[in-house]
N, C-alpha and C positions, 0 to 999 in steps of 0.2 A: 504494500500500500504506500504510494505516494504522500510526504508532507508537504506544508506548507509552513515554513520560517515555525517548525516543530506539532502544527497541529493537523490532523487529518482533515480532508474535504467534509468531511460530516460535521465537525465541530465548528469550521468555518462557518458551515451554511448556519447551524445553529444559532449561532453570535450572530450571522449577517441578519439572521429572520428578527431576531431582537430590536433593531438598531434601523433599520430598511424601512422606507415608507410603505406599508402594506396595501398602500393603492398602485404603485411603481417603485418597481427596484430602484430604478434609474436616476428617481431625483435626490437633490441634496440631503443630506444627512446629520441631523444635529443631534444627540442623543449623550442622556445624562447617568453618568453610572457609578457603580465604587470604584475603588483601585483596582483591587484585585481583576475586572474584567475590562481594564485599559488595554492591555498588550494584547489580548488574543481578540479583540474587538475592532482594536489597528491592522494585525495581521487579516481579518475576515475585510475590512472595508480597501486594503490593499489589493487582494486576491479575486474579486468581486467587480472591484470599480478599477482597479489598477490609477487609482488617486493615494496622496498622502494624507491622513486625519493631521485634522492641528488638535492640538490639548488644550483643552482650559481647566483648572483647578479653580474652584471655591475650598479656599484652606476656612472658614469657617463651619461649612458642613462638612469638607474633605471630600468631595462629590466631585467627578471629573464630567467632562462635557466635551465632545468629540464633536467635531463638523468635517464636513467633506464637501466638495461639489458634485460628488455621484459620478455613477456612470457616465450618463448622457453630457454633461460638463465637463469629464473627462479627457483624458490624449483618446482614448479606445472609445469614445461615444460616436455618435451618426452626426 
């Protein structure tokens, strides 16, 4: 079985179905999470969109925020 930057295509989709606007894969991406599901949450919106997540931290909640421009806004979009 194939990784990706250590996690399986099933784990990705997982994390990508999280985080993904459920009306379109394709558009941008803004989603608020804990630590612990930053890194494999980057690795899925990498893998998916072939875009970089930027990070944001709220060190008062400790709560990370993830955005992307998606697929479609992408190098790899139409």
């Amino acid at each position: 079985m194939t990784t990706y930057k250590g996690y399986t295509q099933a784990e990705l989709k997982s994390a990508f179905d999280k985080i993904a606007d459920p009306s379109d894969w394709k558009n941008p991406i803004s989603a608020e999470m804990a630590g612990e599901e930053v890194t494999m949450a980057m690795a899925a919106i990498e893998f998916f969109t072939a875009t970089t997540a930027e990070v944001a931290i709220d060190t008062t909640a400790t709560r990370y925020t993830l955005t992307s421009p998606g697929y479609r806004m992408g190098p790899s979009g139409p």
